[in-house]
PATORLUM-444443 format. One record per atom (N, C-alpha, C): x negated, y, z negated. Coordinates in pm, whole numbers, plus 32768, in hexadecimal, padded with zeros to 4 digits. Layout:
N
XYZ...
This chain:
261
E28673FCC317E289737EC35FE1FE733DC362E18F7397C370E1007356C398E0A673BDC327E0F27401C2D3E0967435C252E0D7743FC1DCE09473F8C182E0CE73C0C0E8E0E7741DC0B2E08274A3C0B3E0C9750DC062E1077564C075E14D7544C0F9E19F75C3C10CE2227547C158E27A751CC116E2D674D2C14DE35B74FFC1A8E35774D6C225E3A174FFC29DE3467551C2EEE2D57563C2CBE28E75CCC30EE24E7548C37CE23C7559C408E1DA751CC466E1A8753AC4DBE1167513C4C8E0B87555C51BE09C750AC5BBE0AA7577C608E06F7554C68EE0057567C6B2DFC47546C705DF44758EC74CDF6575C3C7BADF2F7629C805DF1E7635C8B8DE91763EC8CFDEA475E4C923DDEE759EC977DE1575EAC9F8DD7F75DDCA13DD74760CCAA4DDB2768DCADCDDD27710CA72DE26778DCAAEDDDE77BCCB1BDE0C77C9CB9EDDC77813CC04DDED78DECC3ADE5B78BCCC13DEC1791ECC77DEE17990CBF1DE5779F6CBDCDE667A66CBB6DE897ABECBEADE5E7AE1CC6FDE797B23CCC0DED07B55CCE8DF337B0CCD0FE0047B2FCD3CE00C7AB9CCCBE01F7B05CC58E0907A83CC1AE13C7AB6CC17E1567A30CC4CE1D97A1FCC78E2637A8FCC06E2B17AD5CC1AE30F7B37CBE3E3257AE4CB4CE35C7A65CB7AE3B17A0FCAF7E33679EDCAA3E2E379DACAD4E24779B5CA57E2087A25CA24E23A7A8DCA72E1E37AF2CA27E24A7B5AC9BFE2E97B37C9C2E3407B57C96EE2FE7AE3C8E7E2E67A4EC901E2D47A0CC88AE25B7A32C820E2137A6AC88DE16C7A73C872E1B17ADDC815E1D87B73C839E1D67BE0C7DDE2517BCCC74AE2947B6AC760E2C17B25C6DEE29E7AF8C695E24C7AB0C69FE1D97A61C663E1967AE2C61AE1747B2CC664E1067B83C623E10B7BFFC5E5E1B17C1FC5E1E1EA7C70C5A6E2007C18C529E22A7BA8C540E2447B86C499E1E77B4BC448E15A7B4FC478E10F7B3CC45AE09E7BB4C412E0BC7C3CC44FE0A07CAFC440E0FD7CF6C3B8E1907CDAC3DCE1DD7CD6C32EE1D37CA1C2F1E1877C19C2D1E1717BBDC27EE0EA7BE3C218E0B97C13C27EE03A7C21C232E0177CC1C1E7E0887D24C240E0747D7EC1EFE0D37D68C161E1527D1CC15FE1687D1BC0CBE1327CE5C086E0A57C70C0B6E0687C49C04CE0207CA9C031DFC77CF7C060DF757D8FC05DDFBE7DE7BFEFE00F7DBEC00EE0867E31BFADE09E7DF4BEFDE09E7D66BEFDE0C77D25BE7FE00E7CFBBE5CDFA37CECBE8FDF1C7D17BE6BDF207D9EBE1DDF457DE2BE5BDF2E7E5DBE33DF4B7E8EBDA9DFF27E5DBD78E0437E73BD0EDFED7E37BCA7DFA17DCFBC9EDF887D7EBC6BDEF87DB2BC03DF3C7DDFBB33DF047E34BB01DE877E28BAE7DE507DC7BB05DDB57DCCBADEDD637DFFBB7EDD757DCCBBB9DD447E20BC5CDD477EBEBC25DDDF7EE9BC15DDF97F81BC10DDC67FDBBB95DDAC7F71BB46DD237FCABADADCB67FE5BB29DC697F96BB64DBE67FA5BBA9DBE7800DBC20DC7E803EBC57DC90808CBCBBDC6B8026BD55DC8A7FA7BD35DC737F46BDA9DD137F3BBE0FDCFB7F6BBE61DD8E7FA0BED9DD5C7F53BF30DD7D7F06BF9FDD787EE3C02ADDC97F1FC072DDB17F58C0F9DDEE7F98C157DE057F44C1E6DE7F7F37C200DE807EFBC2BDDE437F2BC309DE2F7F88C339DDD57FB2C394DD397FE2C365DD2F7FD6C2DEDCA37FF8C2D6DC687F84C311DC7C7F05C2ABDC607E82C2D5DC3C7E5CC381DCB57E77C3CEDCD17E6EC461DC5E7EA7C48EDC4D7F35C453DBE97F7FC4B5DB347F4FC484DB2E7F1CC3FFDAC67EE9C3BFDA877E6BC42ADADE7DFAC472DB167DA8C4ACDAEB7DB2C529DB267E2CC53BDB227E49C5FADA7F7E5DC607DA357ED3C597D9D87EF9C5C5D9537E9FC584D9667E3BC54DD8EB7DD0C53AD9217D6AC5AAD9677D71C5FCD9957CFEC656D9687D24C6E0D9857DA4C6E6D9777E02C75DD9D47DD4C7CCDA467DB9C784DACE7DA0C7DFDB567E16C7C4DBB37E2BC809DC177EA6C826DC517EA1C7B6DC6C7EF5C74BDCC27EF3C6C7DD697EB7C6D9DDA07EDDC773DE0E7EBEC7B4DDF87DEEC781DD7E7DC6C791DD7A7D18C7B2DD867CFDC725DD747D54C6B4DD527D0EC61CDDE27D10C5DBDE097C79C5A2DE3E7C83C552DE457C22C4DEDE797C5AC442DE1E7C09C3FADE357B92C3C6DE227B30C390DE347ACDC366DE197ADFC2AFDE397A3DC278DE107A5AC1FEDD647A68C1B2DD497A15C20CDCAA7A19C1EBDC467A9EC23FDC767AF9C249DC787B89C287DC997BD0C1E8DD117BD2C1C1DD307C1BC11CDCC67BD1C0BCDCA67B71C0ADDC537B42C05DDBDF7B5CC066DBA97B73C0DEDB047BA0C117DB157C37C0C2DB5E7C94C0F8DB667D30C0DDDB9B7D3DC03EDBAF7CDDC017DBBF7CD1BF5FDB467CCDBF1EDB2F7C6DBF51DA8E7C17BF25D9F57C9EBF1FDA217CF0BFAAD99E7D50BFD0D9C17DA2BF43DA657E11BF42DA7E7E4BBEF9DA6A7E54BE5DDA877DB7BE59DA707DBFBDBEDA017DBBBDAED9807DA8BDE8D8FB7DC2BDE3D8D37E3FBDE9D90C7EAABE1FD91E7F1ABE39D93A7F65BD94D98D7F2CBD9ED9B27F61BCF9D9AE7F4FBC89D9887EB9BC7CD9757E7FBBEDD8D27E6FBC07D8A87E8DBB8CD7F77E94BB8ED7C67E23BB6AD77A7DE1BB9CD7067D6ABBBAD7357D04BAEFD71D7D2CBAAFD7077D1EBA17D7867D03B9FFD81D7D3CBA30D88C7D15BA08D8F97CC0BA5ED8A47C8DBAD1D9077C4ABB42D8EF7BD5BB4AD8B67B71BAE3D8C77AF8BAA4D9667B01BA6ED9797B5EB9F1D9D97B61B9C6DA5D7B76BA0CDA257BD1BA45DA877C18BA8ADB0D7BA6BB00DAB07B55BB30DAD27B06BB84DB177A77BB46DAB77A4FBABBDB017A0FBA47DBAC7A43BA2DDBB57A91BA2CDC2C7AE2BA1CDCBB7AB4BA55DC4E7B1CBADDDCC97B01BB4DDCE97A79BB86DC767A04BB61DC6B796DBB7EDCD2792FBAF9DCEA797FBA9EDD1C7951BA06DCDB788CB9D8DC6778CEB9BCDBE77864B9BFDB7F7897B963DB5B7851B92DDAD07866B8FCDA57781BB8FBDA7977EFB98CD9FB7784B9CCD99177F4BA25D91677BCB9FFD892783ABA50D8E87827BAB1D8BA78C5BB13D8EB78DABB59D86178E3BBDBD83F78AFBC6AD7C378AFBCA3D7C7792FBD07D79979C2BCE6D7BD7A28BD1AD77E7A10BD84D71779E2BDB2D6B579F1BE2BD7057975BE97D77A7930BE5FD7A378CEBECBD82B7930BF13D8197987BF58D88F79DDBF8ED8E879B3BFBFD8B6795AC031D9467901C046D9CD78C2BFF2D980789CBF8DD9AB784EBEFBD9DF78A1BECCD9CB7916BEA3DA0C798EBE5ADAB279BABECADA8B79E1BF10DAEA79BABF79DB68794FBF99DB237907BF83DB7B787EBF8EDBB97874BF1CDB757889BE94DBCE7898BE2CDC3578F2BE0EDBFB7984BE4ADC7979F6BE36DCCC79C4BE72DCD77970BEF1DD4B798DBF5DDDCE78E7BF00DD49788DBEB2DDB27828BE58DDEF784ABDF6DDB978C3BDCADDEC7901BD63DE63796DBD4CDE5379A4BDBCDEAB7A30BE09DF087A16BE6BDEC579DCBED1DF3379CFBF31DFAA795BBF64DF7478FBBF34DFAC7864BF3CE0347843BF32E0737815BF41E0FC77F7BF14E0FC77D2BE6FE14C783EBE11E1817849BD9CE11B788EBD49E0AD78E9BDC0E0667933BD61E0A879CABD8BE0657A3CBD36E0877A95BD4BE0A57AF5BD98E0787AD9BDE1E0667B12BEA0E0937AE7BEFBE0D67A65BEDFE1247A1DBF47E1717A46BF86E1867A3DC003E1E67A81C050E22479F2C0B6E29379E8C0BCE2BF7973C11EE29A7987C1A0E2637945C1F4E246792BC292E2CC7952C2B8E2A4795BC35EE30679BFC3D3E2D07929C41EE32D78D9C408E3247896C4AFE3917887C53EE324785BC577E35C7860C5F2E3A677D5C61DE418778AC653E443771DC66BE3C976E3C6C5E3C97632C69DE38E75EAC6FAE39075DDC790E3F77608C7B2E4307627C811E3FA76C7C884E3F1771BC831E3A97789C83AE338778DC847E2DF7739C7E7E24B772AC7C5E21C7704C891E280768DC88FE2457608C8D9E23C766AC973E2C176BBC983E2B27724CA12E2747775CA0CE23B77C4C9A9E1C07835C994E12977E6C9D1E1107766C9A8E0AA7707C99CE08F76F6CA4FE11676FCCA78E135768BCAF8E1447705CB7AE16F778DCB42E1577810CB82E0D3784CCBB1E0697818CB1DE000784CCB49DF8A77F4CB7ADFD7778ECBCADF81771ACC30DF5B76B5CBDFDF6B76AFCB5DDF307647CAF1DF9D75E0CADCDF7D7577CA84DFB27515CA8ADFD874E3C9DEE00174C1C9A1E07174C7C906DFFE742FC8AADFD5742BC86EDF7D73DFC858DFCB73E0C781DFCE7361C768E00F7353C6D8DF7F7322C663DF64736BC611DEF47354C5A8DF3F72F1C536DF19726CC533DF0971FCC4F4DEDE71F5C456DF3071F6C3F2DEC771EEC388DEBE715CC34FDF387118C362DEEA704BC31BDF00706AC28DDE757012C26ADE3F7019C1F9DE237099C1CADDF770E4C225DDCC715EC1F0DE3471E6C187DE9B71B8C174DF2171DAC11CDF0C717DC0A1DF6171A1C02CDF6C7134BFDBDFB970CAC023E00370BAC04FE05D7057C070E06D707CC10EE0966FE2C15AE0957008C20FE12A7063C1FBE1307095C248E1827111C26CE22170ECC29BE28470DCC282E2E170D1C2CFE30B70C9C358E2C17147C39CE2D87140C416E25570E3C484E21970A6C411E1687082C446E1806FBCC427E1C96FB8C3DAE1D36F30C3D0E16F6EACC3D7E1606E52C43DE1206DD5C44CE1036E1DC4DDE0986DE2C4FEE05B6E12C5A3E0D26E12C5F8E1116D8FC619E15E6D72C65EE1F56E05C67AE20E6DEBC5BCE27F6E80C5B3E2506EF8C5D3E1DB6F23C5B4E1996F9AC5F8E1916FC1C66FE15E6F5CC6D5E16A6F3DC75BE1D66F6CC79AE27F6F09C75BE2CC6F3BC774E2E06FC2C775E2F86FECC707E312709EC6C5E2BF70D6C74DE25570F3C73EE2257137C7B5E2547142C82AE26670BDC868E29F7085C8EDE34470E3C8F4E36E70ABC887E41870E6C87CE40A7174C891E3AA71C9C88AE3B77268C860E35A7281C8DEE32571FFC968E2EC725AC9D2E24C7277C9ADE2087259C931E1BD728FC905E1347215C913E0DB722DC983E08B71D2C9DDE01371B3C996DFC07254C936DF64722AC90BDF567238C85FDEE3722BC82FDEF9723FC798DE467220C754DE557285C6ADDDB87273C6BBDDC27253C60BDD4A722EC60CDD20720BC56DDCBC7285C54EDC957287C4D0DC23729BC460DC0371F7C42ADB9B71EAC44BDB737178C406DB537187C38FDAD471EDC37FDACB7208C2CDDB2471F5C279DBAA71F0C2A0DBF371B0C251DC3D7139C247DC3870F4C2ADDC337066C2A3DBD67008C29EDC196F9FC262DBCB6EE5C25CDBBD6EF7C300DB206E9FC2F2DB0C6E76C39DDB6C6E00C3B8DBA26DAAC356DC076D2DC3A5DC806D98C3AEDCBE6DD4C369DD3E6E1BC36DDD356E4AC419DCDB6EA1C3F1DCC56F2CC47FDCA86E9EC4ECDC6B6E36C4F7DC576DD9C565DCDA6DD1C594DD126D89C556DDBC6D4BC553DE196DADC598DE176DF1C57ADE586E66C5C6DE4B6EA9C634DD9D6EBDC651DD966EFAC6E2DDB56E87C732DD636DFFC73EDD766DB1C775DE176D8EC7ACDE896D8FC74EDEED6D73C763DF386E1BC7B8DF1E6E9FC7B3DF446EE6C808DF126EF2C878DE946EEDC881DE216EC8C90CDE586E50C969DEA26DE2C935DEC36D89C989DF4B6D87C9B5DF8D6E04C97BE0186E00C9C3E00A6EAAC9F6DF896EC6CA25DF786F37CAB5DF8B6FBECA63DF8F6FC7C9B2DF7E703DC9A7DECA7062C976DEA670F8C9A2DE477103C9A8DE00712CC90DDDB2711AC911DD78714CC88FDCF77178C851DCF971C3C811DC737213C7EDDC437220C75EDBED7284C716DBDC7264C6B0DB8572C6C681DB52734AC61CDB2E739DC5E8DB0D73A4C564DAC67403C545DA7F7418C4AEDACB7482C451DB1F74E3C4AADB7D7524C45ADB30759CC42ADAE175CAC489DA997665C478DAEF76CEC477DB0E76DCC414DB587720C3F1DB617792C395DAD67764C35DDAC677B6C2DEDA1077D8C302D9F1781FC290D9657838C2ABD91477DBC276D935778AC233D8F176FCC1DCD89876C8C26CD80376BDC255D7BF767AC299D7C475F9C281D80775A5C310D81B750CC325D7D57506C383D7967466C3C3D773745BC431D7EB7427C486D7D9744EC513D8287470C58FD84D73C2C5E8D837737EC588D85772FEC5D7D8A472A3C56BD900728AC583D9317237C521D94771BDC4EFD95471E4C473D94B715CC426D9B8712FC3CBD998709EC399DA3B7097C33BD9FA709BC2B9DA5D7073C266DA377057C1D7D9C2704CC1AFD99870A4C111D9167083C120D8B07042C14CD8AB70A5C1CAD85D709EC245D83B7021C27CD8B26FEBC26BD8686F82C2D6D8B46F97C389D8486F94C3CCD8556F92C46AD8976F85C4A4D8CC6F9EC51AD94C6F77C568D9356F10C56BD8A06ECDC604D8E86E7EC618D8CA6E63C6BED8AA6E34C702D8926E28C7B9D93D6E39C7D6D9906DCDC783DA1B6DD9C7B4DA5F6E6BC7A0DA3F6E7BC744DA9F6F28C740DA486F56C782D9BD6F7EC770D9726FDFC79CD9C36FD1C870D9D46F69C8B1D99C6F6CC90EDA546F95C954DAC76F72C8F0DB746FB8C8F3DB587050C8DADB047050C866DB3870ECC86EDAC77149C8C3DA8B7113C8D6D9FF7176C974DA8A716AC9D7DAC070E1C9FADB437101CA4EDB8B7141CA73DBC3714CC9DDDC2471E5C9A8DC06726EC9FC
């Protein structure tokens, strides 16, 4: 609904979670759903990594709980709190195959498994990373494993259980094409409104500053709230304030809606 490459798939946020402490019976049945199928998801990708014959020449294996416990103890948080994501298998790929393929052959090596024969920049780790996980894990690569989701519906009472509030991420322009469910400001507005859903946030980096204008302005004035982020998400060093399209500035008007937010 709100991500191009994964169609029917859509993302919520929860802002503001307070209530770790006693979380409520029915949110904390959603919570361990979530994270059970999130925990099988990722070990069958672990599992179809694994199969995969050029890794298994080099003797390159990933393990679930090695990872977890690798995790827990550079974090110095309870192994019980870790669980992994995809850019977690890609980190513990990335170390490994360094581990095992020697300095002189992991140009190639990575050529390979990239099925490329563009230099490859070993010293950019993140990048190496980011490429295994486009290469391996993505939808229609080899490692793919289909998502475990949870209904909108589900998402929105887990969110609303743990004192937080259901917040919808905006992409615009920032898609090839506006989104179906994202429409003209006005239809967006609606959609939100219809589904209860009060606030909502951008990435500017990926929008036009008139696009991204047009839009907050028109949800800001019919009382939904709104905010706006850089999408740290990854280890790629960005700066922490955001901006739109090649870089140009928010803006006093956004800047001073989304400090609001």
């Amino acid at each position: 609904i709100n991500d191009p490459k994964n169609p029917g798939k859509w993302y919520l946020c929860g802002k503001g979670l307070t209530c770790f402490d006693q979380i409520p019976e029915a949110s904390l049945s959603i919570w361990n759903k979530i994270r059970e199928g999130d925990k099988q998801r990722i070990e069958e990708m672990i599992a179809r990594v694994n199969a995969i014959d050029l890794l298994k020449s080099r003797g390159i294996q990933l393990r679930y709980q090695e990872i977890a416990q690798s995790i827990a103890h550079d974090k110095q948080v309870p192994l019980t709190t870790v669980f992994l994501q995809e850019r977690h298998i890609v980190q513990a790929l990335q170390q490994v195959i360094f581990e095992k393929v020697v300095e002189a052959e992991r140009e190639k090596f990575f050529q390979q498994v990239y099925h490329t024969e563009a230099p490859i920049e070993l010293q950019n780790l993140v990048k190496i990373q980011d490429e295994l996980r486009n290469s391996l894990l993505k939808q229609g690569r080899v490692a793919y494993v289909d998502e475990r989701f949870v209904s909108p519906e589900e998402a929105a009472e887990l969110i609303l259980g743990l004192g937080g509030y259901v917040s919808c991420p905006i992409l615009i322009d920032g898609a090839p094409q506006i989104l179906p469910g994202e429409g003209t400001p006005e239809e967006l507005t609606t959609n939100l409104l219809a589904r209860q859903i009060a606030a909502a946030e951008f990435i500017p980096t990926r929008n036009n500053i008139d696009v991204l204008t047009r839009y907050v302005k028109a949800l800001r004035s019919h009382g939904i709230v709104v905010g706006a982020g850089t999408e740290h998400n990854a280890a790629t060093w960005i700066p922490l304030l955001p901006y739109c399209r090649e870089g140009v500035p928010l803006g006093d008007e956004l800047i001073r809606i989304f400090w609001e937010g």
